[in-house]
Legacy VTK file of the C-alpha trace (Angstrom):
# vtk DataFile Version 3.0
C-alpha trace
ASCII
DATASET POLYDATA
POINTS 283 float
-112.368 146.749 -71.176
-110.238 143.224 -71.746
-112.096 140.232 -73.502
-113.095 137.923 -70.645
-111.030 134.748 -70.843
-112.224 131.360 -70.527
-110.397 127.575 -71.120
-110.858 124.080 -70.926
-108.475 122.332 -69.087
-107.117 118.845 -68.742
-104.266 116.629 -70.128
-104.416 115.456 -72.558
-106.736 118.476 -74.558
-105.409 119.463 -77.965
-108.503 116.878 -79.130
-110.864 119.020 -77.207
-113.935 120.386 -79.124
-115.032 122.707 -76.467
-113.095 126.081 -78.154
-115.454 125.609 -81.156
-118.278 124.917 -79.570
-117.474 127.984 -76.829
-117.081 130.139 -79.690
-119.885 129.482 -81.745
-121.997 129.897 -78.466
-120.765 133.492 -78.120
-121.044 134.287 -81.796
-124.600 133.327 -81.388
-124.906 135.482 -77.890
-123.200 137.995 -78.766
-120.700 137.533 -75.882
-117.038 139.225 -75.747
-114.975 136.556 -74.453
-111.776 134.071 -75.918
-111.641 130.304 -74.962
-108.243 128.841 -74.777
-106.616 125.112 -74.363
-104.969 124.302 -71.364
-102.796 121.874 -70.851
-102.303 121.461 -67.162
-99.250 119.250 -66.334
-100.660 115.902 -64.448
-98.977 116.937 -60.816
-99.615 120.457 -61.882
-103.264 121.658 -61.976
-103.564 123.848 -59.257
-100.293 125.981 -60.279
-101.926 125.609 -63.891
-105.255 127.212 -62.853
-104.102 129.693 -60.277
-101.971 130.871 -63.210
-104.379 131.070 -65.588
-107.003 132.938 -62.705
-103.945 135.410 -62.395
-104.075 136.486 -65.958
-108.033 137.262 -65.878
-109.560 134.038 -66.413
-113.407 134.186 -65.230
-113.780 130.427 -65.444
-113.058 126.965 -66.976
-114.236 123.399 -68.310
-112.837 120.704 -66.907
-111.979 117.380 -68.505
-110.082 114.230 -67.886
-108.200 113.830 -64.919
-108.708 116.531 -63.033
-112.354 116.728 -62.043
-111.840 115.434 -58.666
-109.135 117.842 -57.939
-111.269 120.504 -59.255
-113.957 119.747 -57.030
-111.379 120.103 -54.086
-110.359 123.443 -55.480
-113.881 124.830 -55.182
-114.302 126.718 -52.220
-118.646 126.446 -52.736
-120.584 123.598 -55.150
-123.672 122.831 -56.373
-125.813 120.595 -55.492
-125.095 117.999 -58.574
-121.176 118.566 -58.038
-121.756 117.359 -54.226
-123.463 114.392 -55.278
-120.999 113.696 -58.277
-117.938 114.274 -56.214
-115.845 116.016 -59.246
-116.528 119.303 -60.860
-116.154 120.146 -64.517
-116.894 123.652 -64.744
-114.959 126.794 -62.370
-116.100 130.407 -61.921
-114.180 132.518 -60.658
-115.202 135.482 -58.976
-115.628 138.238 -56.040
-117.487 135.586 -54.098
-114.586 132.871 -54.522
-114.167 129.776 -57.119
-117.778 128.552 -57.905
-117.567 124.556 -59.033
-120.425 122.513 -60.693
-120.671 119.728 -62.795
-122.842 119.975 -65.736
-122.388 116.596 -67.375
-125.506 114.948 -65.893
-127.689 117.762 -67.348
-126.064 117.733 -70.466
-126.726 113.951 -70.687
-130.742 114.307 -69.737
-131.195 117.445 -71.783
-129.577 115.102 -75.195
-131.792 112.582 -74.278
-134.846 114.326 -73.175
-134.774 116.947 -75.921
-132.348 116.124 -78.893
-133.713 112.482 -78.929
-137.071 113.095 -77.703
-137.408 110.456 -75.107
-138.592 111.853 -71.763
-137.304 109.963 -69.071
-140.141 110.339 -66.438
-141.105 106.748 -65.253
-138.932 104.979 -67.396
-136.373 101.958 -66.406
-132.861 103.243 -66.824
-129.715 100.459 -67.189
-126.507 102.665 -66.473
-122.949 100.965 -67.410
-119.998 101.506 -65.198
-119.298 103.215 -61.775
-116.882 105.249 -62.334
-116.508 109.351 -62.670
-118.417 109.335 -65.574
-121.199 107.294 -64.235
-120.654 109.230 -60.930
-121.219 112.665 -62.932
-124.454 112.027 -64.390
-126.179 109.518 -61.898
-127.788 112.834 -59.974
-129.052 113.927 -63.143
-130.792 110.941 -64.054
-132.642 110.664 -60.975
-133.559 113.801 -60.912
-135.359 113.666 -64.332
-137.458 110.898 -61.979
-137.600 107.296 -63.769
-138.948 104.774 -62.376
-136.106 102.598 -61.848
-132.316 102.843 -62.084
-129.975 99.965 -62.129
-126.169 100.733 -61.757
-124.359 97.579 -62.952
-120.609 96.830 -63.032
-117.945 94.727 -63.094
-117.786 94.525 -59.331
-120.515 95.584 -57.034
-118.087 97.708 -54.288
-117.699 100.956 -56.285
-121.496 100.915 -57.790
-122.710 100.355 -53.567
-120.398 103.033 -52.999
-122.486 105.375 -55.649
-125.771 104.086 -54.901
-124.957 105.315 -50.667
-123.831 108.666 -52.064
-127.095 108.698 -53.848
-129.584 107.128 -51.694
-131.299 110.536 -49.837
-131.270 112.160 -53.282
-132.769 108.651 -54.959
-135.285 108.786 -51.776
-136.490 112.292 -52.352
-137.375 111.963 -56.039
-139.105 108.477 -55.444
-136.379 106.318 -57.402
-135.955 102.709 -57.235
-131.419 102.754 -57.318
-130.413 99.497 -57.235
-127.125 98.049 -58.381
-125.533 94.630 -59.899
-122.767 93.066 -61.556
-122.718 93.289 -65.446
-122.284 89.427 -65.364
-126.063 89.710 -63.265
-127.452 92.505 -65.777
-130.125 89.820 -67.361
-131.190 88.822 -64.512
-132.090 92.439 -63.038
-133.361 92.731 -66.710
-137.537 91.928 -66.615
-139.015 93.087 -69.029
-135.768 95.140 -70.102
-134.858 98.600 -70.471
-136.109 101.815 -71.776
-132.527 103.278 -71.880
-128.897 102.128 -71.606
-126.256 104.632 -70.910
-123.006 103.502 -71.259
-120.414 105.195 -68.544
-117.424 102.520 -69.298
-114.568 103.054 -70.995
-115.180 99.774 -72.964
-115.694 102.087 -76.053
-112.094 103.477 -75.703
-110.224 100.302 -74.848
-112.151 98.487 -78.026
-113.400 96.259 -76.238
-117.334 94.873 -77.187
-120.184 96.121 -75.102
-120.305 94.226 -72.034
-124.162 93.259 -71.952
-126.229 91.065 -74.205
-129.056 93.044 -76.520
-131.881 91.249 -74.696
-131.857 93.859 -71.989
-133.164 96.018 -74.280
-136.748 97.288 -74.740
-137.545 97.003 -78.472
-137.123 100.702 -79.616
-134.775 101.731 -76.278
-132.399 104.012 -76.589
-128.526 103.289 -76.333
-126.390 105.957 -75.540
-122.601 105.961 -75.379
-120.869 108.943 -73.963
-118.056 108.775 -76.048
-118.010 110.074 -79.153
-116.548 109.805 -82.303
-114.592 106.763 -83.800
-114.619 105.061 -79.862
-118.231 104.914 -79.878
-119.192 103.526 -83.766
-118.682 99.862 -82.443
-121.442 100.528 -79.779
-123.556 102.630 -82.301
-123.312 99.216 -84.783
-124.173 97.004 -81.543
-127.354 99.571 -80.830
-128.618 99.170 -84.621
-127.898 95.475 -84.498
-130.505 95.328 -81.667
-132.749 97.544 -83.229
-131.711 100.174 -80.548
-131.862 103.957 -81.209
-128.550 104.630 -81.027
-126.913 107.790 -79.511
-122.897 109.434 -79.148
-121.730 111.336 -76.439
-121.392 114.668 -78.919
-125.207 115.915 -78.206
-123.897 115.933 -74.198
-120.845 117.501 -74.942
-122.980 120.226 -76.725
-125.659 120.410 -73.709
-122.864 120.683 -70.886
-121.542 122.891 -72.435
-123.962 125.058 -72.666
-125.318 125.182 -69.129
-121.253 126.132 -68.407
-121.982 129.052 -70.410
-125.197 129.822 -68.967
-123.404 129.535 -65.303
-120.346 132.056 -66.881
-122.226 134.061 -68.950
-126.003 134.303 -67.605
-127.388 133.422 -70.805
-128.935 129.985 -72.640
-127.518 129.378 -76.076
-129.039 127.179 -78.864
-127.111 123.899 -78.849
-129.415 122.853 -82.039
-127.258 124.698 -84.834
-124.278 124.578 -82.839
-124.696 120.360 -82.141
-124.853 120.249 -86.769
-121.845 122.546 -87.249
-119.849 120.594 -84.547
-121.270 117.144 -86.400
-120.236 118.292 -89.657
-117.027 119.565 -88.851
-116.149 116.046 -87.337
-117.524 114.460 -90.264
-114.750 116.667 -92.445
-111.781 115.474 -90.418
LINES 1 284
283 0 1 2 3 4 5 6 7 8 9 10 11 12 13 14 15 16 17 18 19 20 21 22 23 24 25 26 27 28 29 30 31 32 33 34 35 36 37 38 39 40 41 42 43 44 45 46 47 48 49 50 51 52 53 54 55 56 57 58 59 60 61 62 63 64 65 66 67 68 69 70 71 72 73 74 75 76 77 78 79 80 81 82 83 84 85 86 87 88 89 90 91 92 93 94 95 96 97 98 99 100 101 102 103 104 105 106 107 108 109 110 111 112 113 114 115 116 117 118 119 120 121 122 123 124 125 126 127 128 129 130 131 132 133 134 135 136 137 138 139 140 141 142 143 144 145 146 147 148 149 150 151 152 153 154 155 156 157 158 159 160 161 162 163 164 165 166 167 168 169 170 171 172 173 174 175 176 177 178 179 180 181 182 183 184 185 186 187 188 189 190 191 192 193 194 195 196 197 198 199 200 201 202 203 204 205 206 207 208 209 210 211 212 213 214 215 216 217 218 219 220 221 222 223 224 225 226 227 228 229 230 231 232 233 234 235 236 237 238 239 240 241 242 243 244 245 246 247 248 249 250 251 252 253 254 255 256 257 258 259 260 261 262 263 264 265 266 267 268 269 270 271 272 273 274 275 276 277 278 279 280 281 282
């Protein structure tokens, strides 16, 4: 029998982590399978994924830019790739091409288990409203807070998410409201438990784009990025005597469930999340 084979795809993804940390999760398993790069051309990722479906693949990550046209690809989705809009994991099999998007529980599980802050009636301030924002949203309400507040730079694209989310938002008892960043202190109170940030301030340099005063004493500030985009945020988090959080304990945690979903079995991300720290630390 062939080794089952398994990618990440995107463009660009020769930075991608996910072949180590695919790897290391079948070393640990006990799972036969190889995980490849693959670089999909940008008008190009249908071809690229039929192609690689031809030669035996049995599924895929996807990254950055093709999530939405992965989610169109999908012939059935889960429930959190519905409410997301964009997929970022394919299976492919006798019953068709499978998409879900694990992001969202990769987030909550970091958060919930990694940094030990449950998220159960807690006040949540979530940056941006964009497909990263849009990937994780589901997620969050799911893990039932009290209160989310979507906040960006305009209003039109975070009422768009908060629509898409309001049944969902409803059934898990949810307060989803939304605001401007340049209203975030306002919608502020007593402040926030958590902050997640879903810009892409982090990669475009530029400074976090809310004052520390929304902030709980003790919250937690997570940045999804990861890596040398999200040390500026990390140093803004201390400054405010935040706990402050990467994006690399996600990365580890979506991961993960995409394995469970391939492979029908739950790796440890503990060991794996070190190895992947230390071998960032090394380069």
């Amino acid at each position: 029998m062939s080794t089952d084979l398994y990618a990440v795809a995107g463009n660009p993804v020769a930075h991608s982590q996910s072949p180590f940390i695919h790897a290391s999760f079948a070393a640990q398993c006990g799972q036969d399978l190889v995980y490849e790069r693959l670089l999909c051309p940008l008008d190009g990722f249908k071809t690229s994924i039929e192609a690689f479906v031809a030669r035996g693949g049995r599924g895929c990550n996807v990254t950055v830019p093709f999530k939405f046209e992965a989610f169109a690809l999908a012939t059935r989705h889960s429930t959190r790739a519905e409410l997301a809009g964009a997929v970022n994991t394919l299976r492919f099999d006798a019953n068709g091409w499978w998409g879900d998007n694990t992001d969202g529980l990769g987030l909550v599980h970091d958060i919930e288990h990694n940094a030990a802050r449950p998220l159960a009636g807690r006040d949540i301030l979530l940056l941006g409203a964009g497909g990263a924002s849009a990937g994780v949203l589901g997620s969050l309400i799911h893990a039932r807070p009290a209160r989310i507040v979507l906040a960006n730079r305009t209003a039109d694209k975070a009422l768009a998410l908060q629509a898409s989310h309001a049944d969902w938002a409803a059934q898990h008892q949810v307060a989803l409201q939304v605001c401007e960043l340049s209203d975030v202190e306002a919608n502020a109170v007593l402040g926030f438990d958590v902050l997640v940030n879903g810009t892409s301030a982090s990669l475009s340099g530029a400074g976090v784009p809310v004052q520390g005063q929304v902030l709980k004493p003790g919250a937690l500030a997570l940045d999804m990025m990861y890596g040398a985009a999200a040390l500026p945020f990390l140093d803004w988090a201390r400054a405010q005597g935040a706990l402050p959080r990467d994006g690399l304990g996600m990365l580890v945690e979506q991961a993960a469930e995409a394995f469970h979903i391939w492979r029908g079995v739950r790796p440890e991300t503990a060991p794996v999340l070190s190895a992947l720290r230390e071998r960032l630390a090394q380069t």
